[in-house]
C-alpha positions in Angstrom: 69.5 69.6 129.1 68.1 72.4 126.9 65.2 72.9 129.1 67.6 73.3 132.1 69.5 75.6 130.6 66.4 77.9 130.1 64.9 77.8 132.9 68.0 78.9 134.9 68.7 81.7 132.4 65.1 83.1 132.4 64.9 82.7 136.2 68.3 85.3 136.2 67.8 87.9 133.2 65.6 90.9 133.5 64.3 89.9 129.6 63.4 86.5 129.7 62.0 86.4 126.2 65.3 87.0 124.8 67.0 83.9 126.2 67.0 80.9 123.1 69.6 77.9 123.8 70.8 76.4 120.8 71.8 72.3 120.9 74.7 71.3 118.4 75.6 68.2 118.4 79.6 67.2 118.0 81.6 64.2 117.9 81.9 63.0 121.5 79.5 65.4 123.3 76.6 67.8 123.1 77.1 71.8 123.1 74.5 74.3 124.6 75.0 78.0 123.2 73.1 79.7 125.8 72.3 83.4 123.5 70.9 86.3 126.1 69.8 90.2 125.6 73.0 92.1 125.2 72.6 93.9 128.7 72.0 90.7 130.5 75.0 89.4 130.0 76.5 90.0 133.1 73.4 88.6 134.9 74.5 85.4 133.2 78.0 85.6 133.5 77.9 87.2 137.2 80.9 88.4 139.5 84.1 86.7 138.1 82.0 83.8 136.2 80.8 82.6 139.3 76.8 82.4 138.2 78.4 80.8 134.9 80.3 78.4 136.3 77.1 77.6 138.3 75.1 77.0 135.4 78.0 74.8 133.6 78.4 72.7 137.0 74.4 72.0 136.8 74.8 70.5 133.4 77.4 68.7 133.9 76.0 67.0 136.8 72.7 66.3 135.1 75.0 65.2 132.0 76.8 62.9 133.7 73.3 61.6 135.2 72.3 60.4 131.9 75.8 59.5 130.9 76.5 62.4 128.3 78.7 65.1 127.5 77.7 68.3 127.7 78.8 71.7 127.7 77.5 75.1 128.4 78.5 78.2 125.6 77.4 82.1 126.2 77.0 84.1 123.8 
């Protein structure tokens, strides 16, 4: 899921280098802090958290492919 996350932030942010995803692991379910350059952030986030929303519904359905929880943080 971390590699997923990655590779659809780096294909959206105008510095790619800058995009790390962090995996902690909770009780029940995984969480992916997705941390991006300061000025890409709306790249990320897009109009009214559509592109984020986007990105969360990606996970989720390759989460639930493999029978996990997972959820999608931005920082």
């Amino acid at each position: 899921m971390q590699e997923l996350v990655t590779v659809l932030a780096k294909a959206l942010v105008e510095k790619p280098d800058a995009v790390t995803v962090e995996a902690v692991e909770e009780e029940d379910r995984t969480v992916l802090k997705l941390h991006v350059a300061q000025e890409d952030m709306g790249r990320v986030i897009g109009k009214q958290g559509r592109i984020a929303k986007a990105i969360r519904t990606i996970v989720k359905s390759a989460a639930t492919r493999e029978n996990k929880k997972v959820t999608v943080d931005i920082d």
